[in-house]
GUMAR-110729 format. One line per 8 residues: number of its first residue (from 1); for each residue x, y, z of C-alpha. Coordinates in steps of 0.25 Angstrom, whole numbers. Example, Ala and Ser with C-alpha at 12.3 -4.5 7.8 and 13.67 -1.06 7.14 Angstrom:
1) 49,-18,31 ~ 55,-4,29
***
This chain:
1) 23,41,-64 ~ 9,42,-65 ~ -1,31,-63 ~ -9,27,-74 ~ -25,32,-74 ~ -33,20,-66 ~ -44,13,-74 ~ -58,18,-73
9) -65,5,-68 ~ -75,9,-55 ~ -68,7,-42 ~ -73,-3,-31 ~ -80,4,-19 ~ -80,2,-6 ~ -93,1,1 ~ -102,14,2
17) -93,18,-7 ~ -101,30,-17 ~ -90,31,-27 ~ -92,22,-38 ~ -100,21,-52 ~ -107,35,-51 ~ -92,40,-54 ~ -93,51,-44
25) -81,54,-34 ~ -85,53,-19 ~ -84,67,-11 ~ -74,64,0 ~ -77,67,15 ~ -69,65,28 ~ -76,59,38 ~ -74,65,52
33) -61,61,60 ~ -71,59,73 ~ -56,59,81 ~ -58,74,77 ~ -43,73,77 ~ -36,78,65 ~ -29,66,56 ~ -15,67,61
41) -5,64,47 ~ 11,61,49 ~ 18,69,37 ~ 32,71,36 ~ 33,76,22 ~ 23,86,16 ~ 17,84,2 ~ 26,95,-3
49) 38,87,3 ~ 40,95,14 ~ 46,87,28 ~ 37,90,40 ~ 44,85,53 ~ 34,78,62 ~ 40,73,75 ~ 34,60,78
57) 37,53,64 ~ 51,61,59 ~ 61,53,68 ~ 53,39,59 ~ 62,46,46 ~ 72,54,53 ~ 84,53,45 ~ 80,47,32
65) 88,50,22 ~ 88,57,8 ~ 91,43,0 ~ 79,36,10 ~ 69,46,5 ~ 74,44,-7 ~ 71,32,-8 ~ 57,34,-4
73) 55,42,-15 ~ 60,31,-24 ~ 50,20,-17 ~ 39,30,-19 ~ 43,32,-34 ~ 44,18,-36 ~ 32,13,-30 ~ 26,24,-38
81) 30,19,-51 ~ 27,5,-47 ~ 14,7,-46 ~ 12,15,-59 ~ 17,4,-67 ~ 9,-6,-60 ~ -3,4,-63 ~ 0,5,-77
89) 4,-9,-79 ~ -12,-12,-74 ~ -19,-5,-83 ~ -10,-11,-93 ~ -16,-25,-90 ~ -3,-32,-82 ~ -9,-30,-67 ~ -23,-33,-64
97) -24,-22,-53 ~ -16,-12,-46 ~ -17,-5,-33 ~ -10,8,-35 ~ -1,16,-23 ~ -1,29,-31 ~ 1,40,-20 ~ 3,31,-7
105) 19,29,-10 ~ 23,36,3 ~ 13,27,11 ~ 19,14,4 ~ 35,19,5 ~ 36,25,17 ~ 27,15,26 ~ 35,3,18
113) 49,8,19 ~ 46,10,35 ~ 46,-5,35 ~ 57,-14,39 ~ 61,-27,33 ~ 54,-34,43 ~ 41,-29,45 ~ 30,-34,35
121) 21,-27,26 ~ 7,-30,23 ~ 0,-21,10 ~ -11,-21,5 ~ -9,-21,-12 ~ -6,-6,-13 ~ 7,-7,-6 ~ 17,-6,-17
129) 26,4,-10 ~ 26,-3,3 ~ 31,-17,-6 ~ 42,-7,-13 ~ 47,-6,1 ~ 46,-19,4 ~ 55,-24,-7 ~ 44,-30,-14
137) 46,-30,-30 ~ 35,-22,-36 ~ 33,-31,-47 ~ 31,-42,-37 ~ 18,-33,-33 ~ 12,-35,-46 ~ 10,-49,-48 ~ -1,-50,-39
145) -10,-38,-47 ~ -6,-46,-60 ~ -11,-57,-57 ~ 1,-68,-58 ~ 5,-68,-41 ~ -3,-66,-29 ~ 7,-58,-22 ~ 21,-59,-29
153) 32,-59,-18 ~ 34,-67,-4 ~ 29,-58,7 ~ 38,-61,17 ~ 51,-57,7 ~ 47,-43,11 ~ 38,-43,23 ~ 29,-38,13
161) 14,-45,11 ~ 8,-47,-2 ~ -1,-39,-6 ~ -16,-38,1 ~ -29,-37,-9 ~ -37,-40,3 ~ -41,-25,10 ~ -36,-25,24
169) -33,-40,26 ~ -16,-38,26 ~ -19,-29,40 ~ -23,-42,46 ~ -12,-49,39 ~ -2,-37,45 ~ -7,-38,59 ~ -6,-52,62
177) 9,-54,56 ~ 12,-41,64 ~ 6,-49,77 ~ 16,-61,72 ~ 27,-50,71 ~ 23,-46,86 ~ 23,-63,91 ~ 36,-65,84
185) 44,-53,91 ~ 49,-46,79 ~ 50,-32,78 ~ 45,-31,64 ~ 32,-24,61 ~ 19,-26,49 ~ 14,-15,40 ~ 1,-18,35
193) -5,-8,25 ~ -19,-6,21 ~ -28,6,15 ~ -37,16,20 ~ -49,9,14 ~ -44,-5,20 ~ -44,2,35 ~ -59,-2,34
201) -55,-17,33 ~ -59,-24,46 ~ -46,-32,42 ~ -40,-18,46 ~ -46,-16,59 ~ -45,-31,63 ~ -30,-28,61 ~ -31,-17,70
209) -36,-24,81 ~ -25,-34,81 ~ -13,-27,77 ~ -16,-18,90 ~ -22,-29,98 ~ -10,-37,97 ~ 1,-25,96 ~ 6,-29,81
217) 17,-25,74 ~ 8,-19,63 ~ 6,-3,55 ~ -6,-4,48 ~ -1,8,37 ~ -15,12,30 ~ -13,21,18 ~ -23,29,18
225) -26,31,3 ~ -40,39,5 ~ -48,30,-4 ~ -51,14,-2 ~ -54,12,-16 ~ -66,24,-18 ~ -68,25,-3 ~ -62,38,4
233) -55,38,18 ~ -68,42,25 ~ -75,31,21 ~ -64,22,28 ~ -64,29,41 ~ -69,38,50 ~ -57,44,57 ~ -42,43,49
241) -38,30,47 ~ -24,30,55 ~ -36,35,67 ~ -41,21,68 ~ -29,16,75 ~ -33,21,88 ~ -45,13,90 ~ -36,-1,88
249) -26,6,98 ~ -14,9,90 ~ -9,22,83 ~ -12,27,69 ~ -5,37,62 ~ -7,42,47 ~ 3,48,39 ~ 4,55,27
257) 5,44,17 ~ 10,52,8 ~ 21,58,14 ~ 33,45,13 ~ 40,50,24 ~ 29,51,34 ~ 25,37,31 ~ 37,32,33
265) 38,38,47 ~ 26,34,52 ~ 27,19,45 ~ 41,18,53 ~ 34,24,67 ~ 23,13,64 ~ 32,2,62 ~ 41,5,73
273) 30,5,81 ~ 26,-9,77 ~ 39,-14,79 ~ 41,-9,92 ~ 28,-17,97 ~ 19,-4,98 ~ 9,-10,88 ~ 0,-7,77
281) 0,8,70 ~ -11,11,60 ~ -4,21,49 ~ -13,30,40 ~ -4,34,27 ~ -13,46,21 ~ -10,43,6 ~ -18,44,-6
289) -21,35,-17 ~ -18,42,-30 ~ -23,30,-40 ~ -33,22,-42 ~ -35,12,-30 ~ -31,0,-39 ~ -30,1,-52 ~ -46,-3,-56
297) -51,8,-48 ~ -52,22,-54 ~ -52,34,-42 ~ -58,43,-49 ~ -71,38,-48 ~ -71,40,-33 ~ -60,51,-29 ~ -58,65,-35
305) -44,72,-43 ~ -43,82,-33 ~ -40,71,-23 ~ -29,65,-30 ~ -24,77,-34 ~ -24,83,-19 ~ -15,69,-16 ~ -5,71,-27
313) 0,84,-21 ~ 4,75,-8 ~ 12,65,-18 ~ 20,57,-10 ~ 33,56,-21 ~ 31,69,-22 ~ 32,73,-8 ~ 46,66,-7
321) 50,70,-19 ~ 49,85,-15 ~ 54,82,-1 ~ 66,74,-8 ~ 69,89,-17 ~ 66,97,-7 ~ 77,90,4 ~ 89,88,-10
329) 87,72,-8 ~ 86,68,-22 ~ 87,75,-34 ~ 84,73,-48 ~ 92,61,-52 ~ 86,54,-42 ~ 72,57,-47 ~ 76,54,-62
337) 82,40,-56 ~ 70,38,-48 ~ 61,39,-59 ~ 71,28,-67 ~ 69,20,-57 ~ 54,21,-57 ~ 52,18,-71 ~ 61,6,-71
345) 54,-1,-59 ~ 41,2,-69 ~ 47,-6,-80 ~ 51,-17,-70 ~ 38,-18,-65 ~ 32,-18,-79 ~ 42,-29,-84 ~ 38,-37,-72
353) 23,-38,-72 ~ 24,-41,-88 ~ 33,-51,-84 ~ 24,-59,-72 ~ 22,-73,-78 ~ 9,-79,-76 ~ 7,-86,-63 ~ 5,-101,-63
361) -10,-104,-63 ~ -9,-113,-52 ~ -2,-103,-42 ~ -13,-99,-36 ~ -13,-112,-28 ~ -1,-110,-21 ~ 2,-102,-8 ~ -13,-104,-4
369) -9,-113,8 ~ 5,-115,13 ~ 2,-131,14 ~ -6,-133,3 ~ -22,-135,4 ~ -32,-146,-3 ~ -41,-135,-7 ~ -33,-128,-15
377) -26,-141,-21 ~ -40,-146,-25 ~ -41,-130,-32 ~ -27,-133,-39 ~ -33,-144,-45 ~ -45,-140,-50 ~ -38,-128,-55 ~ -27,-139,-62
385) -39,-145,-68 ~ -46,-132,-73 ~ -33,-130,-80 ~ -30,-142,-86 ~ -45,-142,-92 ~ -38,-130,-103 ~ -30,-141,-105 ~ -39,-150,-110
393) -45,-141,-120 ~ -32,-139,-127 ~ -25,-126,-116 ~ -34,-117,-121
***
């Protein structure tokens, strides 16, 4: 299933960005790893689906089974086709934006099915995958991007946070519940997720500081999409983002984010870690984002074909899908059934959000304050009255 062509609207820019209105694409350069050490990259399964045996990380997905990766495949394809009705049904005029996963599947399924019950989740607004895992129904993550909610499900039914527009802020968030997990004595941990471009966020750092300061429960899983809106890696960071870790005094690791099976290893080793009171890790999934980073943006404006192309050939359905053939653990019926499933969970999703009445006009008073507060009541009223004036002039 192919996402539909993203709209040719000029894309936002980051400061100091030079991609913008002259319509030329920036010339990419790595800056210099002043380490002088290589990147180090955790791959368990090859882009042509080929199993690599690494000796730290294989005993975190040592005897899984044919029907487990199975049924990482099917999260994958799901989230997949998830995501493309939502893209279609935006430029259709029923969501007001989209923020597209196309390409960072394995990121999102294998770091969210490393979870447990009981750990808690924090995403940003591109964490489809990881709210598939969660249980979260995926027309429940549609509400808020058409405008008729401001989340659409109860955080705490699957230790799952609503989505976060602000950049960086749920890392905060993340780090003082994981500092509650530690006071209570549970044995729980916290994911929090941001992006590559969000790592420059002093929200970020400060998180750093506590989460190692005070020995939290916390991963900080960045996924590493290489472009913060029309801003490359290098202008985020001088050394590979997972690198950063060493300066706040806990490890970093980066993964092929590509590779679902690496992920889930290392998100495991992460959480275990966490659990076991050794503290923060700061995981670097290197993934690529193969759409448009929402759907008013239009990356062609700032990045080149050959880029994307390059990316394609390290597809992460594909990739399991050939190690799935290759290994006898699924055949075609599985496939054909697969791709029935898909299309229904289209429909669904396509029925539902046709389906999402309109939300009462005065909802937007509720839940701003747990007691209730003067200000807003005296804003309830005046919008009451504002109302009521449409009244007067015979409901038009």
């Amino acid at each position: 299933m192919t996402v539909e062509s993203t709209a040719a609207r000029t894309p936002r820019r980051s400061a100091g960005s030079k991609a913008g209105t002259t319509g030329t694409k920036r010339t990419r350069t790595t800056a210099k790893n002043d380490t002088g050490a290589e990147p180090q990259l955790v791959q368990l399964l090859t882009p042509e689906g080929k199993r690599v045996k690494n000796a730290e990380y294989d005993k975190y997905v040592a005897g899984i089974t044919p029907e487990e990766l199975r049924g990482l495949y099917r999260d994958m394809v799901l989230t997949r086709r998830f995501d493309a009705e939502a893209t279609s049904l935006q430029r259709q005029g029923e969501l007001g934006l989209w923020a597209s996963l196309l390409g960072q599947e394995a990121a999102q399924i294998g770091s969210g099915r490393a979870t447990r019950e009981d750990d808690y989740v924090f995403p940003t607004y591109r964490e489809h995958g990881v709210a598939w895992c969660r249980g979260v129904d995926p027309a429940n993550l549609l509400g808020m991007f058409r405008g008729v909610n401001n989340g659409g499900w109860d955080p705490n039914s699957n230790n799952f946070q609503l989505y976060t527009i602000v950049i960086g802020s749920q890392t905060l968030h993340a780090t003082g519940y994981a500092m509650g997990v530690a006071k209570d004595g549970a044995d729980s941990a916290v994911i929090a997720y941001f992006g590559d471009g969000a790592s420059s966020q002093g929200d970020v750092a400060e998180s750093f500081t506590f989460s190692a300061v005070y020995n939290a429960p916390v991963v900080f899983f960045c996924q590493n999409n290489q472009w913060a809106i029309s801003e490359p890696t290098e202008k985020q960071s001088r050394v590979p983002i997972y690198q950063r870790a060493q300066g706040f005094g806990f490890p970093g690791v980066r993964v092929d984010g590509n590779d679902v099976l690496g992920v889930l290893a290392v998100t495991r080793w992460a959480l275990e870690r966490a659990r076991s009171g050794e503290g923060p890790t700061l995981v670097e999934a290197f993934t690529y984002r193969m759409g448009a980073h929402t759907t008013s943006d239009d990356p062609t404006r700032y990045r080149g074909d050959e880029e994307r192309q390059a990316w394609e050939a390290k597809d992460p359905i594909l990739r399991l899908r050939r190690y799935l053939e290759a290994s006898n653990h699924a055949d075609e019926g599985f496939f054909a059934e697969l791709e029935a499933e898909s299309e229904a969970l289209g429909k669904r999703v396509r029925e539902a959000v046709r389906a999402m009445p309109d939300p009462d006009h005065f909802a937007i008073f509720e839940n701003a304050y747990a007691d209730g507060h003067a200000l807003v009541d005296e804003e309830r009223a005046q919008f009451a009255a504002y109302q009521a004036s449409f009244a007067d002039e015979g409901g038009n």
